[in-house]
N, C-alpha and C positions, 0 to 999 in steps of 0.2 A: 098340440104341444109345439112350440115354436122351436125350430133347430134350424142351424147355418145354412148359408147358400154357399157350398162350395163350389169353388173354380175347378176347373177339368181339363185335363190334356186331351183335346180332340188328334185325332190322325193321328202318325207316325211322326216321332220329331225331326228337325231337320239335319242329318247329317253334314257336317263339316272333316274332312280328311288333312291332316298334318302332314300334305306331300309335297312336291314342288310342281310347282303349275305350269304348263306350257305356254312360251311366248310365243305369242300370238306376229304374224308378219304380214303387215298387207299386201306387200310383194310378192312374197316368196311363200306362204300359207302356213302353216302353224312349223313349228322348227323346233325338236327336240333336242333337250340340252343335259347332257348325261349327267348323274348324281353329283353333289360337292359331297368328300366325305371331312364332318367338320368336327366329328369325336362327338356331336352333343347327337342323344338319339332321337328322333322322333316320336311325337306323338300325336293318338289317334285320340282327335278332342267331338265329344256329343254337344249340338248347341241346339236351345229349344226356344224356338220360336214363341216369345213372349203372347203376338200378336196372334196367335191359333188359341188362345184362352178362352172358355166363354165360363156359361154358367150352367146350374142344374137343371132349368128351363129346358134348352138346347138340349142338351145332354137328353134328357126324357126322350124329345122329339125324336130323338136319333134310336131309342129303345125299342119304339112303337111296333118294329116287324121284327123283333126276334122273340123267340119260342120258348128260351130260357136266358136267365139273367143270371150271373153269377155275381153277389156281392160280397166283397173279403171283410174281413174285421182281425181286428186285435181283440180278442173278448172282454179285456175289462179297460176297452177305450172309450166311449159314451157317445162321441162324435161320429164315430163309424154306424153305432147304431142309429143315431137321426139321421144319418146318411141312407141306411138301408131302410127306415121307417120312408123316407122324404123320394124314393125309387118307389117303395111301394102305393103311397099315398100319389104321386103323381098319376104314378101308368093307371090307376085305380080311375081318378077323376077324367082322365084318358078315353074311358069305355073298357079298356083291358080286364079280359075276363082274367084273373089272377087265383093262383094257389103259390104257396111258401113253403118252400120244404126249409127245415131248419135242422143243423146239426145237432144242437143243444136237445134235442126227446129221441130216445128211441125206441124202435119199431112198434116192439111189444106194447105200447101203451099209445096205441095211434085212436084206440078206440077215448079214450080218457080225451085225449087233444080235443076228438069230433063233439061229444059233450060238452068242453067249455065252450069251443067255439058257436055251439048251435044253443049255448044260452040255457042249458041243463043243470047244468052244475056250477056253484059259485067259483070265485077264486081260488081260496085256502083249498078247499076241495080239489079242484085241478090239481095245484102247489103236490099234496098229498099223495092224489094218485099215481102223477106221473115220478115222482118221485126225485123233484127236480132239485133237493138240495141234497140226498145223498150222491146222485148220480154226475150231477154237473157244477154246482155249490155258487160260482157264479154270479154277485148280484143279482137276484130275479129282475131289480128295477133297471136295468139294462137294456131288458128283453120285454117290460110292462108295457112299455105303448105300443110296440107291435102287435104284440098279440091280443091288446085292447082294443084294437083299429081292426082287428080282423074278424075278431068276436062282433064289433058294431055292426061292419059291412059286410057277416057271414064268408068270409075269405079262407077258403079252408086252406089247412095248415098241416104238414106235412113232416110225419116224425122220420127224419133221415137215417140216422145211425141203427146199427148196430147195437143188440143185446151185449153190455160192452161186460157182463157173464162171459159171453162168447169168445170176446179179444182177451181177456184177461186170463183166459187158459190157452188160447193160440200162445201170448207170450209165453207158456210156461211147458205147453209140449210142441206145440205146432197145429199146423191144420191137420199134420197126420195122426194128432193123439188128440182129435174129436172122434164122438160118439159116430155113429152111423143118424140119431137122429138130428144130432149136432149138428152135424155138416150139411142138415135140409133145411136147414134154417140161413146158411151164406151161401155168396152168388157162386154159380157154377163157371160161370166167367172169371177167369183170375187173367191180367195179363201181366206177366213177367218180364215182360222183355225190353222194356225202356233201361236205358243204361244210366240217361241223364236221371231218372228218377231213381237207382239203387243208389247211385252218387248223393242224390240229396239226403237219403234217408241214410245212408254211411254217416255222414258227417254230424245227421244230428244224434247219431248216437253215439258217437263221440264224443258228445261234447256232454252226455251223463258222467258221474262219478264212475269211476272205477268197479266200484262195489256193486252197480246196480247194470251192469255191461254184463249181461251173463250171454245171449244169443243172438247176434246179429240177423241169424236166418228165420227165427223167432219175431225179433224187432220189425224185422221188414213186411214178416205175414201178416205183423199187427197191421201194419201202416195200410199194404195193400188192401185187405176186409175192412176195414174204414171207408176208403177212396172207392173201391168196388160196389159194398155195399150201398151207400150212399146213393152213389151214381145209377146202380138199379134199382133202386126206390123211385128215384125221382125218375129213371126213365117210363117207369109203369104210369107214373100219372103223366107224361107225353103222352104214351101209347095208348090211353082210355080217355081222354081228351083233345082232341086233334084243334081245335080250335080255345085251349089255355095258354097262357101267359106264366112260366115255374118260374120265380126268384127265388134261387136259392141261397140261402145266410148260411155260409160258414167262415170259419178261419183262414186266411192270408195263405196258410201254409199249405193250406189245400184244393185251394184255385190256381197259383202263380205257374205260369208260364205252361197251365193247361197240363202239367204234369197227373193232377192227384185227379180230382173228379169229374171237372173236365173233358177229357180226352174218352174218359170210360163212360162216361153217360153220352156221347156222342158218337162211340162204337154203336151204342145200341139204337140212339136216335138220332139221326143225322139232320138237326135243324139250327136253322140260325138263333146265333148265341153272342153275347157278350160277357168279358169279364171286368168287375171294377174293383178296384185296391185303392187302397189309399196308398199317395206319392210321398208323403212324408217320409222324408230318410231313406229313400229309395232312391236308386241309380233310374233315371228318364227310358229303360230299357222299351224296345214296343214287342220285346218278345214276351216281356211279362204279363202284360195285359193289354186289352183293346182302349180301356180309360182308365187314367190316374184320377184321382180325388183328393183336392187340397183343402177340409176344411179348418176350421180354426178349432182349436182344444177346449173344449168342453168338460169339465169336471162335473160331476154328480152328485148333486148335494147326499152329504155325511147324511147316514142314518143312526139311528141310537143305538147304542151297544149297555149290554148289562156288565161287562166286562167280567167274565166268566170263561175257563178252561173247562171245557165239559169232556166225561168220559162216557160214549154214549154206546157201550159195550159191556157195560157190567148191567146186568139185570136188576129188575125193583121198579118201583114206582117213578113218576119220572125220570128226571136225567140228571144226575150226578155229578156232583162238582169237585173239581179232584185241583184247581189253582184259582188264582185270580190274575188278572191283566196290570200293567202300571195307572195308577187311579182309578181304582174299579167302583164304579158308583155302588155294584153289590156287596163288595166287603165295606165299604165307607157304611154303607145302612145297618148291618149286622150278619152278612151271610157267611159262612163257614166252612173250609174244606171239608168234606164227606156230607155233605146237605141233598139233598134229592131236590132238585124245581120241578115242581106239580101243578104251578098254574101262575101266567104272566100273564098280566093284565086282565082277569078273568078267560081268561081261553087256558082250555087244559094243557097240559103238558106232558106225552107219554115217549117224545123222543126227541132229535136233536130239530130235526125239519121243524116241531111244532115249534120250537122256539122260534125258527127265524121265521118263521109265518106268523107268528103274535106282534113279531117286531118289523112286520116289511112296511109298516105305516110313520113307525115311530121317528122321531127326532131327537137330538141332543138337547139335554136340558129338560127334557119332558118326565115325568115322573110316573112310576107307573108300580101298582100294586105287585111283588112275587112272593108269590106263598110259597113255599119249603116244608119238605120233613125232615126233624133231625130226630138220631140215633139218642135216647138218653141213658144214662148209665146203669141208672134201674129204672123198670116202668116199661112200658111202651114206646113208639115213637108218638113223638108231640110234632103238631103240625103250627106254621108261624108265619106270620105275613108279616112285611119287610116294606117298606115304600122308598124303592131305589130312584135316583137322578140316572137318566141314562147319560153317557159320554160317546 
């Protein structure tokens, strides 16, 4: 698949300081000259070396001896992920013996991952198992070429996260109000004590509604069994691999400045690591990471939408239509609030996932048979095929 060559901030950039420079004497040797105080304040100015720019090329070559690679993303940016495809496809043609832990699957369903990737089981089936549109929702076609590059080159693949079962009751009692089996399921490692990381994790929960601010001490066990977990996934495939190459894909927020997983998965294994982010809208910081990445914005061609509000919570046959979108190609064709979808383009329909797995092909404009049950007044349900325009 072709994707950008992005530019890269090698090194450290080059600091410039807003002070007053000593004149220099060839006489007499340098000659300090006390402050003007002139009311305007000073300022501490970052300038970055234009000419330290190179390309992904470079960049790769400079990967070659680290042990794990951490690559950031904005999850629904497209460019970030050819960025993290075009890391991985390089160090691959490299020789690099490569595995991918990814945040987007977890744990639980690592068994499901080794089957797609060893070529078992088709796609939809993966899709299905691992449960990738209830759990992460995500464009799947975001994450399509990597793990279609991995399935080709057998590159195994690495479910990072947490049973997020597990976090989703952390937020609601804590780690003290897990089960006794509960808590053999997360790392026995917690570290608490970074101040810069409760900092960051304060602030973004603040920045929730009001309404949804219920425990901060809660909020933050979330974050920590995330970051922890994570990081002792991926340290186990170090420690049973001593000659693999881990890139690890996750979010921006939990690689930056080595705070989130990072820091924890290098408690446990202490090997040469880089982190890459994309620089875009970012302050040139080199605390933030080892590489910045500038590539250009990539959009992701639209896919076809039925334009349907589905309620995928009420029981029955298919899944239940409870609104329509603005232009819904399904209400233009004839379909109806309380109608059941039972089968999109001949693939059944028993939940919401199947839907977006009948549609992960589809295009705008493309037309495509949905069969429905509706409710009649007397009788039975009648079953009714429709021939919607997707939008």
């Amino acid at each position: 698949m072709p994707h950008p060559s992005p530019s890269i901030l090698t090194g450290a950039p080059l600091l410039l300081f807003g002070t007053l420079a000593l004149a220099q004497s060839a006489a007499t040797g340098p000659v300090a000259h006390p402050p003007v105080s002139t009311g305007i304040p000073h300022t501490e100015s970052r300038v970055l070396d234009l000419s330290s720019l190179t390309n992904m090329e470079a960049l790769l070559d400079r990967l070659t001896d680290r042990r794990v690679i951490f690559v950031g993303e904005s999850h629904d940016r497209y460019e970030d992920h050819l960025n993290q495809l075009a890391v991985i496809q390089g160090l691959h043609a490299r020789g690099r013996r490569l595995a991918i832990g990814m945040e987007f699957f977890q744990q639980p369903f690592q068994a499901d991952l080794d089957a797609y990737i060893a070529g078992t089981i088709p796609e939809a089936e993966f899709l299905r198992r691992t449960q990738y549109f209830d759990r992460w929702r995500y464009d799947y076609r975001l994450y399509r070429p990597i793990l279609q590059f991995a399935r080709e080159q057998r590159i195994p693949v690495i479910a990072l996260n947490l049973a997020s079962e597990l976090t989703a009751k952390v937020g609601d009692v804590g780690i003290a109000g897990l089960t006794e089996e509960e808590r053999a399921r997360i790392p026995t490692e917690i570290d608490r004590d970074d101040p810069a990381y409760r900092q960051r994790v304060e602030s973004v929960f603040k920045l929730h509604p009001a309404e949804q601010q219920r425990d901060l001490e809660h909020f933050l066990e979330v974050q920590l069994l995330w970051d922890e977990g994570m990081a002792e996934r991926a340290a186990r495939v170090l420690a049973d691999d001593s000659e693999c190459t881990l890139i690890v894909l996750a979010g921006s927020g939990h690689l930056e400045y080595g705070q989130g997983i990072p820091q924890r998965l290098l408690r446990r294994q202490p090997v040469p690591s880089a982190i890459l982010l994309n620089g875009a809208n970012r302050s040139p910081d080199p605390g933030a990471a080892d590489f910045f990445l500038y590539p250009q914005p990539v959009e992701l061609p639209s896919g076809g939408l039925l334009g349907v509000m589905l309620d995928n919570e009420t029981s029955g046959n298919g899944v239940l239509v409870k609104g329509f979108g603005d232009e819904s190609g399904a209400k233009i064709a004839g379909l109806a609030e309380g109608d059941r979808i039972v089968r999109v383009g001949g693939a059944p329909i028993a939940n919401y996932a199947d839907i977006r797995i009948a549609l992960v092909d589809s295009q705008p404009g493309q037309t495509l048979p949905v069969e429905i049950e509706r409710k009649r007044l007397i009788g039975g349900d009648e079953r009714l095929t429709f021939l919607v325009e997707l939008h």
